[in-house]
C-alpha positions in Angstrom: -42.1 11.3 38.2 -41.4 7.7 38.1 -38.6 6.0 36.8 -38.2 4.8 32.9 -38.6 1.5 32.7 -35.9 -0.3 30.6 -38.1 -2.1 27.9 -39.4 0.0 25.0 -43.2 0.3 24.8 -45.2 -1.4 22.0 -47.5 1.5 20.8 -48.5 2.9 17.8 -49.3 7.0 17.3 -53.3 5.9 17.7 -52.7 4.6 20.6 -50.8 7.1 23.0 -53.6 9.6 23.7 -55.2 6.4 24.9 -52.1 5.1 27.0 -51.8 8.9 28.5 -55.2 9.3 29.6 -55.2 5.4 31.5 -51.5 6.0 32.8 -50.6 9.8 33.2 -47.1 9.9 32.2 -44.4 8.4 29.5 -40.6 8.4 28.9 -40.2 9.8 25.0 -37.2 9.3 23.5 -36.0 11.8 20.1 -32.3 11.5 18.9 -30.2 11.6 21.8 -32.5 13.5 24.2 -35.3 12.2 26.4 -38.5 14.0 27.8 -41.0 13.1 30.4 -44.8 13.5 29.4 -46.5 14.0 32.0 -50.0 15.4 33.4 -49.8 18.3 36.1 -52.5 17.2 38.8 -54.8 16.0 36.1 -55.8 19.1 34.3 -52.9 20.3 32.2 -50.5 18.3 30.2 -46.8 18.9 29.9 -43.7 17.4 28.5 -39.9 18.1 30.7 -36.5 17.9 30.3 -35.1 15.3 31.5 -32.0 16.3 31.0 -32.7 19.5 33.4 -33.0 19.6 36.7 -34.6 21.8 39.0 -33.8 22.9 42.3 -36.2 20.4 44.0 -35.0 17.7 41.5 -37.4 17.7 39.7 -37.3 17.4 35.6 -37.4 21.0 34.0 -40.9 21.9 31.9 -39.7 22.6 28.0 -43.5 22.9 26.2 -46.7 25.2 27.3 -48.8 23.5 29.6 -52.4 22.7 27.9 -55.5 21.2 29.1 -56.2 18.4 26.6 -53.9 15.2 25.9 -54.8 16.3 22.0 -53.5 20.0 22.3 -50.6 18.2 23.9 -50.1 16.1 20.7 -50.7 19.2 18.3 -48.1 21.1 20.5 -44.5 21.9 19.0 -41.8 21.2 21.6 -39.3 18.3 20.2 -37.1 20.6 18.3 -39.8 22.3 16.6 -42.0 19.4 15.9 -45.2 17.8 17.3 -45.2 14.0 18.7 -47.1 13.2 15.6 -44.4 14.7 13.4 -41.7 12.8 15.0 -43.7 10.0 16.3 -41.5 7.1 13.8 -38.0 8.4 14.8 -39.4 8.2 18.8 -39.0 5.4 21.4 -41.4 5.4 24.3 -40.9 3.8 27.9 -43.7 3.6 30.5 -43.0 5.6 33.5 -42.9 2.8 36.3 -45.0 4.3 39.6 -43.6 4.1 42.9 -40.0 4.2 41.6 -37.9 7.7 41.5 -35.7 8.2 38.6 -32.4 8.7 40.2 
């Protein structure tokens, strides 16, 4: 996991399956909660917790892993709702590589 970078993205719902495939990973914010979405090794997608951490340190899963970016899109985790549902009450950070989230 890298760490949220402090300037909102400029992206439109179009455009994230796009942004995920080149870069891997984003920072989604919803209301007051924040969740990391993120690939697992390439093949599965995934979104965590970031308010959760494991015993490694590492951000808590909270959806199913799936194997395409657009299951991941069509997948209910955010309360309930899919990205697309939500997408207009969401604010998106890139994930900056290289740089743990503390």
């Amino acid at each position: 996991m890298g760490k949220k970078a402090a300037e909102a993205l400029k992206i439109s719902y179009p455009e994230l399956d796009e942004y995920l495939h080149i870069n891997h990973s984003v920072y989604m914010r919803f209301g007051s909660k924040f969740y990391y979405i993120t690939d697992a090794n390439e093949n599965y997608w995934r979104a965590q917790d970031t308010s959760i951490r494991n015993h490694k340190n590492h951000f808590v899963d909270c959806s199913d892993l799936v194997p395409t970016v657009g299951e991941f899109l069509s997948l209910r985790f955010a309360n309930g709702h899919t990205i697309e549902e939500v997408f207009d009450q969401c604010t998106f950070y890139a994930s900056l590589s290289g740089e743990k989230d503390a």
